[in-house]
C-alpha positions as CSV (number, residue, x, y, z in Angstrom):
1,X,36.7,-27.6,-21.0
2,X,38.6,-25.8,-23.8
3,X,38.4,-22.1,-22.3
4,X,39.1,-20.1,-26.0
5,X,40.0,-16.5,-24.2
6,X,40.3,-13.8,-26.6
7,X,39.7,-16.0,-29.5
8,X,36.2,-16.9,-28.3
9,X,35.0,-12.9,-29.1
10,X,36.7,-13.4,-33.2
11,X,35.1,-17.0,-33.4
12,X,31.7,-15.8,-32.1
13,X,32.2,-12.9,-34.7
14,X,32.5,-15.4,-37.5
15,X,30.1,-17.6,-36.4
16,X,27.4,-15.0,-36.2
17,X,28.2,-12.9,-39.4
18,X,27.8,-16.6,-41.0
19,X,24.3,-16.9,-39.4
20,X,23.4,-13.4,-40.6
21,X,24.4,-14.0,-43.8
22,X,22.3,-17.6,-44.1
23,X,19.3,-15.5,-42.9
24,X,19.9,-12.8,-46.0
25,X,20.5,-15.8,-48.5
26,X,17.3,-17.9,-47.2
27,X,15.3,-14.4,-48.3
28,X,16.7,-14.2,-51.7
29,X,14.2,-16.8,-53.2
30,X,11.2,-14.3,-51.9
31,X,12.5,-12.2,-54.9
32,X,11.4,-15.8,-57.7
33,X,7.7,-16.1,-55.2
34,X,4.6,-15.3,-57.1
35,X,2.1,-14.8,-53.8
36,X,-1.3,-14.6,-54.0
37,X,-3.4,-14.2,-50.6
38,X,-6.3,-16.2,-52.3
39,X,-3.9,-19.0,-52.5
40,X,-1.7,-19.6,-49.3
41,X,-1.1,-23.1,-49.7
42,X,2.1,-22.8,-51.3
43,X,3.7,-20.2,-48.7
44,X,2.4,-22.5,-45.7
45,X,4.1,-25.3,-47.1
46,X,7.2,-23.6,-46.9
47,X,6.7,-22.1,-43.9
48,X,5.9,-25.5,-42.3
49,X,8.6,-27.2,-43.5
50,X,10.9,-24.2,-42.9
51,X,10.1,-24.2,-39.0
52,X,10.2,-28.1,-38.5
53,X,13.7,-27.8,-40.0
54,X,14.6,-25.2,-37.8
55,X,13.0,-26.7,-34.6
56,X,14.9,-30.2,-35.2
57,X,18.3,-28.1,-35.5
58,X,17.8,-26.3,-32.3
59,X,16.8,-29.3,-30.6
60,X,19.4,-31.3,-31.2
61,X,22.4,-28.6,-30.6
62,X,20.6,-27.6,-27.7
63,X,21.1,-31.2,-25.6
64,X,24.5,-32.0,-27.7
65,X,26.5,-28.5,-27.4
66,X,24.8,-26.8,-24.4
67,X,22.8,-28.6,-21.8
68,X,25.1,-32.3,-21.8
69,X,28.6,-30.1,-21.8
70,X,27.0,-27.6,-19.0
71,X,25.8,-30.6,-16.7
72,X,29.2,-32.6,-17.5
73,X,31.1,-29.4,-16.3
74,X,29.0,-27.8,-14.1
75,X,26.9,-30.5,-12.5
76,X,22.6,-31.3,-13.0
77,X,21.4,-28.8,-10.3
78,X,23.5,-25.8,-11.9
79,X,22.5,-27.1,-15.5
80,X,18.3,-27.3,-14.2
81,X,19.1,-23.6,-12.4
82,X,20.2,-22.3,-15.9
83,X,17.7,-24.1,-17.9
84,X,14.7,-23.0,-16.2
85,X,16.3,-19.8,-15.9
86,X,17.1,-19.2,-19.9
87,X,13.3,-20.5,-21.0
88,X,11.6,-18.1,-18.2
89,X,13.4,-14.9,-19.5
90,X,12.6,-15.8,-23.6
91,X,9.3,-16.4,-21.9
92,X,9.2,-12.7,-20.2
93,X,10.9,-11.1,-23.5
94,X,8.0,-12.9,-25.5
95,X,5.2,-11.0,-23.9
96,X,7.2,-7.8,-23.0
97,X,7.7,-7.3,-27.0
98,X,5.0,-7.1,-29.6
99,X,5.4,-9.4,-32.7
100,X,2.6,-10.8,-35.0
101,X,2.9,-14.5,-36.2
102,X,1.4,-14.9,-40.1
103,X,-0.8,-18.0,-38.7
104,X,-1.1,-17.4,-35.1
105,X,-1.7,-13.8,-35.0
106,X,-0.6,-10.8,-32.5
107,X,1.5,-11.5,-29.4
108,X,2.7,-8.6,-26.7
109,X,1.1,-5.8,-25.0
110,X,-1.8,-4.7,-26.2
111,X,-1.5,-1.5,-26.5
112,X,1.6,-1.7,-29.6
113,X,-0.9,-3.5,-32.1
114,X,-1.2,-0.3,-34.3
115,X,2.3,-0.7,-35.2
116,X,2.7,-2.0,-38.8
117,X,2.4,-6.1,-39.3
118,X,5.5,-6.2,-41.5
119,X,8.1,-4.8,-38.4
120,X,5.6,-7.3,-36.0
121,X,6.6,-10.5,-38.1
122,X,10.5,-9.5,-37.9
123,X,9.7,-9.0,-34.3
124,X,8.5,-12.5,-33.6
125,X,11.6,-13.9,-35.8
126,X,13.8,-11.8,-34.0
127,X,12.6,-13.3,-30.7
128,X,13.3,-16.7,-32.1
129,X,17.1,-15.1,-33.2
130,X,17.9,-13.6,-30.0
131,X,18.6,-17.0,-27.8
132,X,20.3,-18.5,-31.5
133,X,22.8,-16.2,-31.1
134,X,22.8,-15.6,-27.5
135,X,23.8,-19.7,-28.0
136,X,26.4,-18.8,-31.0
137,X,28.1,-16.5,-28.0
138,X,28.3,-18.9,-24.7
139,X,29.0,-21.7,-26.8
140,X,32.3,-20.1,-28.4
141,X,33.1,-18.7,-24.8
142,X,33.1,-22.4,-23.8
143,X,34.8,-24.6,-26.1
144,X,36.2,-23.5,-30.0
145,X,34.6,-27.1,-31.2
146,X,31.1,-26.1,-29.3
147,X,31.2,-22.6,-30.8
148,X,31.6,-24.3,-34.7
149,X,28.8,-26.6,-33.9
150,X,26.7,-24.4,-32.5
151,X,27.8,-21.9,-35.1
152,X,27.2,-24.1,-38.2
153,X,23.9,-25.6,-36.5
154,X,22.3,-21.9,-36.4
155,X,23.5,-21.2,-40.1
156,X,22.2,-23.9,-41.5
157,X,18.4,-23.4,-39.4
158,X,18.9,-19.8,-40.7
159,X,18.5,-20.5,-44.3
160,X,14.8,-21.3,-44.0
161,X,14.1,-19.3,-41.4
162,X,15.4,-16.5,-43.3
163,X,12.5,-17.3,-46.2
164,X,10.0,-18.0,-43.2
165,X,10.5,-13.9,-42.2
166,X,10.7,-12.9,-45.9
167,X,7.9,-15.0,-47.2
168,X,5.4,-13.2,-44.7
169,X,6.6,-10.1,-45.2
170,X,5.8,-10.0,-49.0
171,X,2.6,-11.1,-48.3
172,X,1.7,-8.0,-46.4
173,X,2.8,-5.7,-48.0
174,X,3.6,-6.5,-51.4
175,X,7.7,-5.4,-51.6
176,X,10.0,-7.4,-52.3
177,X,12.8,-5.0,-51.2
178,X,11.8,-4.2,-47.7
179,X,11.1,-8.0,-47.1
180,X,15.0,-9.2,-48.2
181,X,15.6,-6.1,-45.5
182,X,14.0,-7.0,-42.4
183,X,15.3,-10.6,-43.4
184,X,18.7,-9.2,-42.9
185,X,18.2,-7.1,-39.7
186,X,16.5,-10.0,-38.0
187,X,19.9,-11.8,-39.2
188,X,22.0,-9.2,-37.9
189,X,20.5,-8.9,-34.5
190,X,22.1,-12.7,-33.8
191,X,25.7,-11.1,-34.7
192,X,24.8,-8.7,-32.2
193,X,23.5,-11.2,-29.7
194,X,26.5,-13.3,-29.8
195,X,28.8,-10.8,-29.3
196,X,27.0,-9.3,-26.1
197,X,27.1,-13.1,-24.8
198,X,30.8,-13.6,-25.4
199,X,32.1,-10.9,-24.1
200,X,29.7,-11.8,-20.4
201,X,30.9,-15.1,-20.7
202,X,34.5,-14.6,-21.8
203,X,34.8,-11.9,-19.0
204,X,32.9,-14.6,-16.1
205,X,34.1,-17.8,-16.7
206,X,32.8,-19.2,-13.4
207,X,28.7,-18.8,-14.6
208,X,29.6,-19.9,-18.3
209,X,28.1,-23.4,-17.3
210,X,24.8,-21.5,-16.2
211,X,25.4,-19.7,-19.6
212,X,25.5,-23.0,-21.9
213,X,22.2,-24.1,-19.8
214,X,20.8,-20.7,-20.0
215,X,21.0,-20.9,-23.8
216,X,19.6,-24.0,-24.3
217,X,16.6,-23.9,-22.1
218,X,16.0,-20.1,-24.3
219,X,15.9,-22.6,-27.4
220,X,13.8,-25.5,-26.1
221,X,11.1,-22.6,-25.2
222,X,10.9,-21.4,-28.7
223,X,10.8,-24.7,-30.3
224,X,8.6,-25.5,-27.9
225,X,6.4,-22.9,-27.5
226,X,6.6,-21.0,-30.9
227,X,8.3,-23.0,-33.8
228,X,6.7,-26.2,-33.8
229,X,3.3,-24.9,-32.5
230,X,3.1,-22.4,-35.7
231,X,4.0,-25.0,-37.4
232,X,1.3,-27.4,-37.4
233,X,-1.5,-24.6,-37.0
234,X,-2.6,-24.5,-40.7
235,X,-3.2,-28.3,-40.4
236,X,-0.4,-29.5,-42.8
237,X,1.5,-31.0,-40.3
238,X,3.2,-33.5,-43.1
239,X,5.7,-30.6,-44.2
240,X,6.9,-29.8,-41.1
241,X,7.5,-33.2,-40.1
242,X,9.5,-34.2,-42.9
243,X,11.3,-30.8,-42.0
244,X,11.9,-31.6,-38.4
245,X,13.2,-35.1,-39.5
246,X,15.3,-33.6,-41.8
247,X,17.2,-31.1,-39.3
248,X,17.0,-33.1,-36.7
249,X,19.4,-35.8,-38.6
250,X,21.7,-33.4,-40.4
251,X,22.8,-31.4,-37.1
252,X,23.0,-35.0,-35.2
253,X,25.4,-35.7,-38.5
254,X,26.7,-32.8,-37.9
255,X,27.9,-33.4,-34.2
256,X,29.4,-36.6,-34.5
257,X,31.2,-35.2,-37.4
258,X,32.7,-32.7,-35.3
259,X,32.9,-34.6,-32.4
């Protein structure tokens, strides 16, 4: 273990500004889309291939960077404790919060579906953001080479997911403007995610290996339970295969690289 002290809280900083900043720059092509509602096929194409990408990022940076390094250091029943732990309380957050899905519809308490679809849709992505960066954070309160992997991995998912919160957005309502906006607040609440978990985990070194476990086991859930099964639900399950295929070999690239 490479315990980064007060350098951890600058790196997460950098690490999640860069993710923010992917999310805003994989929403400017919404402002070159052409959407027409009688036509979908197009935006489901993307979308698909934008959330296999994402889901074959996560996966990978969630065994290589987080789970392996917190059962290394901390030993398999602290590493399961964490695990469990970090994809029951995305699980709780998911139905405590109302979001909307564009294929799989409205998820949350009932009683919040009035609220406009737009600020659903950055809901649900901003449940997928919050264990990215919540990752971004432990991971630089671990180790500076975990916090740049983990860092880089997010970024790099981010650029599609930013289009696959922009994309929907247009098509509800129309603006171009408000959808490049929510793209940037859902990329700005990772920033903020990542600094709340390394200052926790900076401050408690002796639970960062539940942390690193924590976060991974948050990212298997919404790969498991959101990304991938939105992704195949229009039935053109080709795109986001090549996608998953695709991010699942750069961020393994990526790892040894930085190894």
């Amino acid at each position: 273990m490479d315990y980064v002290g007060d350098n951890s809280i600058l790196l997460a900083m950098l690490m999640g500004t860069l993710a923010a900043i992917a999310t805003t720059i994989g929403a400017l092509p919404v402002l070159l889309v052409r959407y027409s509602k009688s036509n979908p096929y197009s935006l489901e194409k993307l979308l698909n291939a934008g959330l296999g990408f994402s889901s074959g990022v996560m996966i990978v940076a969630s065994f290589t960077s987080l789970l392996l390094p917190s059962i290394e250091g901390g030993g398999l029943t602290i590493s399961l404790i964490g695990f469990i732990g970090g994809a029951l309380a995305i699980a709780f957050i998911n139905e405590l919060i109302p979001h909307e899905h564009i294929f799989k519809g409205f998820e949350g308490p009932i009683g919040f579906k009035k609220i406009k679809t737009a600020w659903l849709v950055a809901l649900a992505i901003i449940l997928h953001n919050l264990p990215e960066g919540y990752s971004i954070g432990v991971a630089s309160a671990y180790q500076t080479i975990d916090g740049l992997k983990v860092g880089l991995a997010i970024s790099i998912q981010d650029v599609p997911e930013g289009l696959a919160v922009a994309l929907p957005v247009l098509a509800i309502t129309g603006s171009k403007p408000l959808a490049l906006i929510i793209a940037f607040f859902c990329g700005l609440s990772e920033l903020i995610t990542a600094i709340a978990a390394v200052t926790i985990f900076g401050e408690y070194e002796n639970i960062l290996y539940l942390g690193l476990s924590s976060a991974a086991g948050a990212m298997i859930y919404v790969v498991s339970h959101e990304a991938l099964p939105e992704s195949h639900r229009t039935g053109r399950e080709k795109e986001a295969t090549i996608g998953f295929f695709i991010g699942f070999i750069i961020m393994l690239y990526l790892d040894t690289l930085l190894a």
